[in-house]
N, C-alpha and C positions, 0 to 999 in steps of 0.2 A: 518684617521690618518695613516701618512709612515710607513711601519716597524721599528721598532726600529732597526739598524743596531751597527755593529763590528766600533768602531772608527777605526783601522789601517789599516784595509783591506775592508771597506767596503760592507760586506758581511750581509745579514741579520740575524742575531742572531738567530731563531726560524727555519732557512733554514734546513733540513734534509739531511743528507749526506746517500745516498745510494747505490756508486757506489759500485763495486767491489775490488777496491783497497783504496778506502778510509778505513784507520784506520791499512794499510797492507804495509810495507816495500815491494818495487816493488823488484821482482827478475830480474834476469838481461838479459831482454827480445829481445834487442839490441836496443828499444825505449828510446831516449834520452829526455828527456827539456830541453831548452837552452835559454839561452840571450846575445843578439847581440847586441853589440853599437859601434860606434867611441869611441877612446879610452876616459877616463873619462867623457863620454856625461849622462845625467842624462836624453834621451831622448833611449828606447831600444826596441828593437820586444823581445818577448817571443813566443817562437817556438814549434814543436816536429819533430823530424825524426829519423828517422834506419840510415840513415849514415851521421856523422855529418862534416866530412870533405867536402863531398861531397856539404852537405846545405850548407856551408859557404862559398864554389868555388860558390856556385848559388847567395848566398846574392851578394858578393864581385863583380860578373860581373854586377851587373845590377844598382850596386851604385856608384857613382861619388866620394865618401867619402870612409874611411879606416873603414873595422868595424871590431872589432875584438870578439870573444869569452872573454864573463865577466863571463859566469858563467851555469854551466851543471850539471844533474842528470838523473838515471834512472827513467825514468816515460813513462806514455800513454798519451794520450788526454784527458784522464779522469781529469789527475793533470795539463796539460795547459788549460783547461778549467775554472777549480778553479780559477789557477791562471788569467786567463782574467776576471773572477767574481770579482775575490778581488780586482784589479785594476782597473775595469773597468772607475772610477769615472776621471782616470789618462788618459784613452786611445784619442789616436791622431788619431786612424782610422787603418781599417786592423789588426794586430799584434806587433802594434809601441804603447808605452803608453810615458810620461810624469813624471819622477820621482822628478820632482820640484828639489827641493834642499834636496829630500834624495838620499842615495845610493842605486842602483836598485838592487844590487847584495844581500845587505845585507837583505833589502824587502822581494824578491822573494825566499832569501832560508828560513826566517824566514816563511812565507806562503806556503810554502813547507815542513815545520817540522811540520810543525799544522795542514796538511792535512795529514800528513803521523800518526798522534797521535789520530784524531777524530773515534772513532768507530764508523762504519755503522750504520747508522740506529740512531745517535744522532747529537743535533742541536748545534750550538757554544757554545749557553747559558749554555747547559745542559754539556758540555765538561767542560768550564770555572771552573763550580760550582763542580764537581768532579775531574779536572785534577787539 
């Protein structure tokens, strides 16, 4: 029998959260997350880097299309990682996911406020039921 999973995010319910900064408002390490799309595309990469002007000269040379900054936060790989778990169901391949007909912006920060809320060391469910 599958895991019982998170409807929104896809994430397994019983999954234990044990990084370091799960459940910890990141200080401001110069490690960004970011999401990159053509303007209003519901198609985005979710990233991480230290300089993000920088990433987006690097995206921009190597795509034929206009992409521009939808939406950024201090985070590690720890929280773009997450964020590739919860989405994963969405993803196109590499760091590009598939937002259908929702908004990715609005998605990825709500999945970002719930990874920033879960204390270490506890599972969605067990959040759910006392947050």
């Amino acid at each position: 029998m599958p895991a019982e999973r998170d409807l929104m995010f896809d994430v397994p319910l019983d999954e234990t959260y044990e990084g370091p900064t799960c459940g910890k408002m990141p200080l401001d390490s110069g490690e960004m997350v970011h999401l990159v799309s053509e303007p209003g595309s519901f198609v985005a990469k979710i990233g991480t880097t230290t300089n993000l002007d920088q990433r987006l000269a690097s995206l921009r040379s190597r795509h034929s299309r206009t992409l521009v900054l939808r939406w950024s936060f201090h985070g590690n790989t720890e929280l773009e990682f997450y964020l590739h778990r919860c989405f994963k169901h969405l993803a196109l391949g590499g760091e590009w996911f598939d937002f259908k007909e929702g908004d990715p912006v609005q998605r990825v920060a709500a999945a970002t406020e719930i990874f920033y809320l879960i204390p270490a060391g506890t599972t969605i469910r067990e959040w759910e039921i006392v947050g």
